[in-house]
C-alpha positions as a printed NumPy array, in Angstrom:
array([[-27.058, -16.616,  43.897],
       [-23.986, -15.386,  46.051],
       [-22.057, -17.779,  44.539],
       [-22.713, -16.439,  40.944],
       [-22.613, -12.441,  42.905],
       [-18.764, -13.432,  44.435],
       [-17.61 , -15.435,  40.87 ],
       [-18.522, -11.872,  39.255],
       [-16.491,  -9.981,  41.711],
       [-13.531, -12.141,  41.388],
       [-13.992, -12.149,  37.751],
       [-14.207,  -8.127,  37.517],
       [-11.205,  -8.277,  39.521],
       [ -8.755, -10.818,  37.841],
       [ -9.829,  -8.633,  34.267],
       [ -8.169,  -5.364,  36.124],
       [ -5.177,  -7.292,  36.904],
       [ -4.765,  -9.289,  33.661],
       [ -5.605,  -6.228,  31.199],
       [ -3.515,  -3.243,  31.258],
       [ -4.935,  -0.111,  30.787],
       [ -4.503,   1.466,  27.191],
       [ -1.296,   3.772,  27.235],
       [ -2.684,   7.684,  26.829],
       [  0.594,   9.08 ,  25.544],
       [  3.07 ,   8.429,  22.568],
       [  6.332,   9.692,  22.162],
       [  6.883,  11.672,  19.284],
       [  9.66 ,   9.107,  17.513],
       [  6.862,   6.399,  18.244],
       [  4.025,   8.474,  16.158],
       [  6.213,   8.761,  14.071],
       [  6.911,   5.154,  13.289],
       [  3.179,   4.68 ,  13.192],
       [  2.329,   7.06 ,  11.002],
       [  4.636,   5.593,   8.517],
       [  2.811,   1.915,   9.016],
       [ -0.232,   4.022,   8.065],
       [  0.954,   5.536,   5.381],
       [  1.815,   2.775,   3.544],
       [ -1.73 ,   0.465,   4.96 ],
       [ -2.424,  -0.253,   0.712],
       [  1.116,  -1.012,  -0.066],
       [  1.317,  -4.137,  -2.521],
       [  4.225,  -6.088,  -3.528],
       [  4.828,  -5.703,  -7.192],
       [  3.891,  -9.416,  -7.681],
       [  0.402,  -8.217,  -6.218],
       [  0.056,  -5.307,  -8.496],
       [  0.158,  -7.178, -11.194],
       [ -1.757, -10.225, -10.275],
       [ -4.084,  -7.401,  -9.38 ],
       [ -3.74 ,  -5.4  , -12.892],
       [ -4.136,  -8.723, -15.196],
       [ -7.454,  -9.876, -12.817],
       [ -8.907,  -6.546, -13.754],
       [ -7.895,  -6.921, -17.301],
       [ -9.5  , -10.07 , -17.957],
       [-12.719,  -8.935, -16.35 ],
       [-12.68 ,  -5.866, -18.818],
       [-11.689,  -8.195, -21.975],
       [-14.799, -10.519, -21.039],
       [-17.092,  -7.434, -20.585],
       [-15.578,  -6.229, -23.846],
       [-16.86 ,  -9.553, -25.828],
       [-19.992,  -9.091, -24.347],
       [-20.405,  -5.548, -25.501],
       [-19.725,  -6.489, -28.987],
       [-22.004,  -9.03 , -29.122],
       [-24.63 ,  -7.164, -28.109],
       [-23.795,  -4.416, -30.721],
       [-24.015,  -7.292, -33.347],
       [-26.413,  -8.814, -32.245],
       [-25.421, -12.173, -32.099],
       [-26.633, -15.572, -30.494],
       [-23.424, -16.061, -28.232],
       [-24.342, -12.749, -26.305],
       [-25.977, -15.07 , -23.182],
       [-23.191, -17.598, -23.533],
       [-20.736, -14.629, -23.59 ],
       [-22.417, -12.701, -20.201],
       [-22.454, -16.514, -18.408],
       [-18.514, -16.551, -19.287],
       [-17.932, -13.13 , -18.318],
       [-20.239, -13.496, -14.919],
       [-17.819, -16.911, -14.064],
       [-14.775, -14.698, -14.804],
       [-15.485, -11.839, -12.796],
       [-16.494, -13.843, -10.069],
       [-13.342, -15.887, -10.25 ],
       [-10.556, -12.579, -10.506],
       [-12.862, -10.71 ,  -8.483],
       [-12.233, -13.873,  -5.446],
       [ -8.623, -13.907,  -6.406],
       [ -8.102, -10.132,  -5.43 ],
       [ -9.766, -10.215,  -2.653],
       [ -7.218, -12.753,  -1.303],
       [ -4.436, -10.365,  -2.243],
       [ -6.536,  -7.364,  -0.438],
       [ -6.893,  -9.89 ,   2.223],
       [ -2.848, -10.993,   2.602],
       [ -2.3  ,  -7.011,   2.428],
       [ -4.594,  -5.828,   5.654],
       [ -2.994,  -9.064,   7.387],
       [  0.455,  -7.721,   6.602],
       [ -0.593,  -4.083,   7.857],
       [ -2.271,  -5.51 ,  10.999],
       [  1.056,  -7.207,  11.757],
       [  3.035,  -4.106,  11.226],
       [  0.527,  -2.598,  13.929],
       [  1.609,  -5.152,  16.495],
       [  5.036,  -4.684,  15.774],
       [  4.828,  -0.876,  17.374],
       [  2.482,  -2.339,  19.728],
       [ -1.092,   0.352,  18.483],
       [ -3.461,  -2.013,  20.366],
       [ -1.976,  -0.992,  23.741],
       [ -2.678,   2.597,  23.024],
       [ -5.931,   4.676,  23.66 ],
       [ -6.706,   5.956,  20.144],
       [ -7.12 ,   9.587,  21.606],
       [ -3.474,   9.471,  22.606],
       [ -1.294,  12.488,  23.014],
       [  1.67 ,  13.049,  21.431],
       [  4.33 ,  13.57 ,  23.734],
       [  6.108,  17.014,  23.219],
       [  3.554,  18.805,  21.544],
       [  0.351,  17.731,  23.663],
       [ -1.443,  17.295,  20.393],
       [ -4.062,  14.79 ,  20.25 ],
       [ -2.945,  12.083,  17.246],
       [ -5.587,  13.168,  15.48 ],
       [ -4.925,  16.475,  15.131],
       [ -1.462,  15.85 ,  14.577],
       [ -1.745,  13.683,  11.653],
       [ -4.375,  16.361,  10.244],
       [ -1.579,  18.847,  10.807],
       [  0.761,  16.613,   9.17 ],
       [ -1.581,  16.572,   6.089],
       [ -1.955,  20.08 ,   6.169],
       [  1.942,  20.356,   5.365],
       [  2.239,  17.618,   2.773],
       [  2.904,  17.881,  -0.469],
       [  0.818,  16.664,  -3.636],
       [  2.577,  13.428,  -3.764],
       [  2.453,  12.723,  -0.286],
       [ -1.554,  13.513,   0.291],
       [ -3.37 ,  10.304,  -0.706],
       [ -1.163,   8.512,   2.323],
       [ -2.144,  11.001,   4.624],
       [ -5.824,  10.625,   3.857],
       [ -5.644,   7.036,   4.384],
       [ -4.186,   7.485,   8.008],
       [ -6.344,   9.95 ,   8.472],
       [ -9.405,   7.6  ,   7.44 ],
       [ -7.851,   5.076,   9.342],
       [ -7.726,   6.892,  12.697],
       [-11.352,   8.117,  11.876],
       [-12.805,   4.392,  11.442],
       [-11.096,   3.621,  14.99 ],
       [-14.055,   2.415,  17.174],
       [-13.161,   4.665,  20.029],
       [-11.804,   7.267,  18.272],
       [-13.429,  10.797,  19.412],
       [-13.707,  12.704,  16.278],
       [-14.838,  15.765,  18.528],
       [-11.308,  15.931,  20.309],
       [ -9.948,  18.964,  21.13 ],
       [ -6.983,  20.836,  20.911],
       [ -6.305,  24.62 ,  22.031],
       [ -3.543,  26.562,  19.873],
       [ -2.471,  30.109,  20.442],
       [ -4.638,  32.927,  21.347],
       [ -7.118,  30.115,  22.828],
       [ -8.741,  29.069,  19.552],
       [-10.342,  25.664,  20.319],
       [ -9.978,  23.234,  17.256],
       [-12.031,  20.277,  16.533],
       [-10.157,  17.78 ,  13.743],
       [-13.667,  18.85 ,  11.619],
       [-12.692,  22.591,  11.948],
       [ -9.172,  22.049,  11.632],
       [ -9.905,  20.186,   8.106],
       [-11.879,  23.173,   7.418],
       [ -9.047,  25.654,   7.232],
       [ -6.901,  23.143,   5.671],
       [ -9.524,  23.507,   2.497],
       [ -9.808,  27.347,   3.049],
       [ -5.821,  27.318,   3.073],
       [ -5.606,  25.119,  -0.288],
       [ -8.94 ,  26.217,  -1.981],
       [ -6.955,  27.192,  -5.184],
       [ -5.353,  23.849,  -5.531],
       [ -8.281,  21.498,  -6.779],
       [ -5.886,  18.636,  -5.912],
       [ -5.909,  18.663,  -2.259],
       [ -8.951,  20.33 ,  -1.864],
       [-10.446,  16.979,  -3.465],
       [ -8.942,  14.942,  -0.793],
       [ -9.441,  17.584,   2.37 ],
       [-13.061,  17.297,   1.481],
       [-13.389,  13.663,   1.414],
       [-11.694,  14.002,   4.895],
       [-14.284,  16.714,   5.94 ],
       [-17.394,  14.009,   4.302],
       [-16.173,  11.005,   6.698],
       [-15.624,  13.198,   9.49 ],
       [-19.399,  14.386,   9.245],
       [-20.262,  10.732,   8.596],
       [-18.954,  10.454,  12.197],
       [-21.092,  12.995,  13.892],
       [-18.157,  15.61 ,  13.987],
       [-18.922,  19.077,  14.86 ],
       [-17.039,  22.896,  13.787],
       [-17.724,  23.17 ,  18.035],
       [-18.805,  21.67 ,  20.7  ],
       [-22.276,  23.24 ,  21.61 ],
       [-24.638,  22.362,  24.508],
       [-26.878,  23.102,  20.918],
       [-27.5  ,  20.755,  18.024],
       [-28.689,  23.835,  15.559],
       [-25.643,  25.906,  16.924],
       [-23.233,  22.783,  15.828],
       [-25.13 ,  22.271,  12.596],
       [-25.348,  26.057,  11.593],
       [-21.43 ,  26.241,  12.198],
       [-20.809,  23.693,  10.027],
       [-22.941,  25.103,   7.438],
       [-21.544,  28.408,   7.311],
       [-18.3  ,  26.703,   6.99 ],
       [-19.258,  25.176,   3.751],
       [-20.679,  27.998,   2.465],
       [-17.553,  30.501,   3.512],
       [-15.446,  27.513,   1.449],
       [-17.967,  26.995,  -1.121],
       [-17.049,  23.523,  -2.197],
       [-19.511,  22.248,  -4.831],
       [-18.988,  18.543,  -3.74 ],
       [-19.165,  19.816,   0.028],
       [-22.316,  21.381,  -0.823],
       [-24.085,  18.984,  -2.7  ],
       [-23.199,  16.489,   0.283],
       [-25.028,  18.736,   2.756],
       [-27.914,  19.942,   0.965],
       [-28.592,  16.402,  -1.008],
       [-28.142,  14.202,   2.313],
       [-27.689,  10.164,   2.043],
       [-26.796,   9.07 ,   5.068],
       [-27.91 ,   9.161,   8.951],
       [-25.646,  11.915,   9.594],
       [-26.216,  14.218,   6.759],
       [-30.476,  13.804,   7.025],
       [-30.122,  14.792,  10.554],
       [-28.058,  18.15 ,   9.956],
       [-30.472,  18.663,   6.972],
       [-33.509,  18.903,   9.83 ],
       [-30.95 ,  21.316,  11.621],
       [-29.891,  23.99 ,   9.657],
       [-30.983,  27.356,   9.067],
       [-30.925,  27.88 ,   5.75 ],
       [-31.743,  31.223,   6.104],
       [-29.29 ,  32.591,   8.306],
       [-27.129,  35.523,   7.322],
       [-23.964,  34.168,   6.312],
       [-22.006,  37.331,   5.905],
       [-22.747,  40.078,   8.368],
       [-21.377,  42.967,   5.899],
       [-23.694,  42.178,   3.307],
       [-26.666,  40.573,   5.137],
       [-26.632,  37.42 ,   2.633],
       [-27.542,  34.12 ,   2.757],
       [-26.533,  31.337,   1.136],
       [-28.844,  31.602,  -1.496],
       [-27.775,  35.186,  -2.042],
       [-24.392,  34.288,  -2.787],
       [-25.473,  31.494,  -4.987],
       [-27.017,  33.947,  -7.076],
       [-24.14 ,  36.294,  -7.068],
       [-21.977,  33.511,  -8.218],
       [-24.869,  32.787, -10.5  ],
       [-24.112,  28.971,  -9.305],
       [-27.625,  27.374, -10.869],
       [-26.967,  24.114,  -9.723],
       [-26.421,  25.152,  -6.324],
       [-29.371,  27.339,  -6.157],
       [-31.592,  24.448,  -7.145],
       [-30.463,  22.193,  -4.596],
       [-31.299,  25.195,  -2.132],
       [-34.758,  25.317,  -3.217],
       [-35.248,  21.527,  -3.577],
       [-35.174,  21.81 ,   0.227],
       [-38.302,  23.901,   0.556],
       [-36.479,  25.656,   3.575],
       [-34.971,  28.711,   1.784],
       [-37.164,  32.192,   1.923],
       [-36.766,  33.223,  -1.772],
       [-37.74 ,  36.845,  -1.299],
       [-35.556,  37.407,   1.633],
       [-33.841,  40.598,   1.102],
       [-30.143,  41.426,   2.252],
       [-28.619,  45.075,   4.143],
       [-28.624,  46.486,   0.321],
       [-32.894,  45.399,  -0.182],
       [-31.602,  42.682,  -2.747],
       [-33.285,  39.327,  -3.054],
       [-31.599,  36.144,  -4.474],
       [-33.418,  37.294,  -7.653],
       [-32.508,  40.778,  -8.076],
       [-28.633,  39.52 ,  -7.73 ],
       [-29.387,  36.979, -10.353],
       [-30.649,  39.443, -12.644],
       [-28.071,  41.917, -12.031],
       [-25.471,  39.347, -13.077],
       [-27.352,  38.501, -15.813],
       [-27.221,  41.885, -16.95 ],
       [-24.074,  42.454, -16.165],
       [-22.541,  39.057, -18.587],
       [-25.456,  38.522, -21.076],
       [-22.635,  39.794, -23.952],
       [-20.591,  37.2  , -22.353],
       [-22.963,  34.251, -21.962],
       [-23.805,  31.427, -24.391],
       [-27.36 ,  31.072, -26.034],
       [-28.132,  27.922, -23.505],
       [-26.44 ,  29.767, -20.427],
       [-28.781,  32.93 , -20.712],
       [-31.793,  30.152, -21.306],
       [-30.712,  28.646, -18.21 ],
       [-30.485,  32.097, -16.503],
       [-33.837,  32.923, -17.321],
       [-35.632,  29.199, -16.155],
       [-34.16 ,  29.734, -12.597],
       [-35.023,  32.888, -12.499],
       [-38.487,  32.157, -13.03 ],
       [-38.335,  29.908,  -9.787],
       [-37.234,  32.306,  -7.877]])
């Protein structure tokens, strides 16, 4: 029993000297150079593409035969879907090889600016910034042909397996950013162009996936409620849905979190459903009282309930409204 007790020892021992410890900086030229590697993780040769493209194509030609044959009702419609079934199958293997030759190539690159010596929290030298946040602020300042590359890196850096997703970073005037609240006021920033809000989103989506928080809070409501009010201040239909329809781990737990009641704007004294019902957003205000949590009669500073606001706008546009958008008005309006 020593024996084994002293082996361990010497083992722990020989694995401090033998493995490095991860590298906690980056210079800035070095980021760089990684970032690029990232950006272009789905690059294919043009051979691949099209090997790729006419794959696809002759799935979709045998799926096509199929369709017509069940249209016309013809014998050859099971010999057709057994064809079709053995050609998918077949393309389908052949791209994944192609897939599979490009992640090899971008590993390679990865070694080549030696990543798998770094901690994947590293700072960027010369501007302190964690690399997350940095390549979040370098998304923040791309352009629209430049932002599905910087969503990949940034969904790259998210699925690292020690990644923190809660990092923080302090800018000026002390504001403590998370990489959730910083993707936050990216979307607030670029809420008019549907483009990139789109993408910041899907950022903001996987980021929740990975238990990120607006704050760090010694309270899980606090954290949940922030994030909430976040997505109700940007008022992202997508965003929403995601929340308030949860179907994952992450999203079911902040469902048993939030307040849906809370005020949302302190002027006004409304909640989210309130401001559903100004907007006269229907689809929103049924997902709000799908979740049995919402007090429907809950009145804001001016007395008003969800209802009342509804009506008002109502009111307000019937001249305006279609026949099936006032019949619509009036159905939610009896649930609330």
């Amino acid at each position: 029993m020593k024996k084994l007790a002293f082996l361990a020892v010497v083992l722990v021992l020989f694995c401090q000297q033998t493995i490095p410890a991860p590298k906690t900086t980056i210079t800035q030229q070095n980021a760089e150079s990684l970032l690029n590697i990232l950006y272009k993780r789905q690059n294919r040769t043009k051979n691949e593409t099209n090997k790729i493209a006419a794959a696809e194509n002759k799935i979709i030609e045998a799926e096509k035969k199929v369709t017509e044959a069940r249209k016309e009702k013809k014998k050859t419609e099971k010999e057709l879907e057994k064809k079709a079934a053995a050609i998918r199958k077949k393309q389908e293997k052949e791209i994944a090889a192609i897939e599979k030759d490009v992640e090899k190539r971008f590993q390679q690159e990865l070694k080549s600016v030696d990543f798998f010596s770094y901690d994947p929290n590293m700072i960027v030298e010369n501007t302190n910034k964690p690399l997350l946040i940095y390549v979040l602020e370098k998304y923040r300042e791309s352009s629209d042909r430049d932002i599905v590359e910087n969503q990949q890196a940034i969904d790259f850096l998210i699925d690292l397996r020690k990644i923190d997703v809660n990092i923080t970073y302090v800018y000026e005037k002390e504001q403590t950013y998370t990489p959730l609240k910083l993707a936050f006021s990216i979307a607030e920033k670029n809420k008019n162009d549907t483009f990139k809000t789109f993408f910041t989103v899907e950022i903001i989506k996987k980021l929740i996936e990975k238990n990120a928080v607006i704050k760090k809070s010694g309270k899980e409501e606090e954290s949940a409620n922030a994030l909430f009010k976040e997505a109700i201040e940007l008022w992202d239909r997508d965003l929403i849905r995601y929340l308030l329809k949860p179907d994952n781990k992450a999203t079911k737990k902040l469902m048993e979190l939030y307040d849906l009641n809370m005020i949302q704007d302190k002027e006004t004294g409304n909640t989210a459903l309130h401001i559903a019902a100004e907007k006269a957003d229907l689809q929103t205000i049924e997902w709000l009282l799908d979740t049995e949590k919402v007090r429907k009669k809950k009145k804001n500073k001016l007395g008003k309930t969800a209802r009342s606001l509804l009506a008002t706008y109502h009111q307000k546009n019937k001249n305006k409204l279609h026949k099936h958008e006032v019949e619509q008005i009036n159905q939610t309006l009896k649930k609330l």
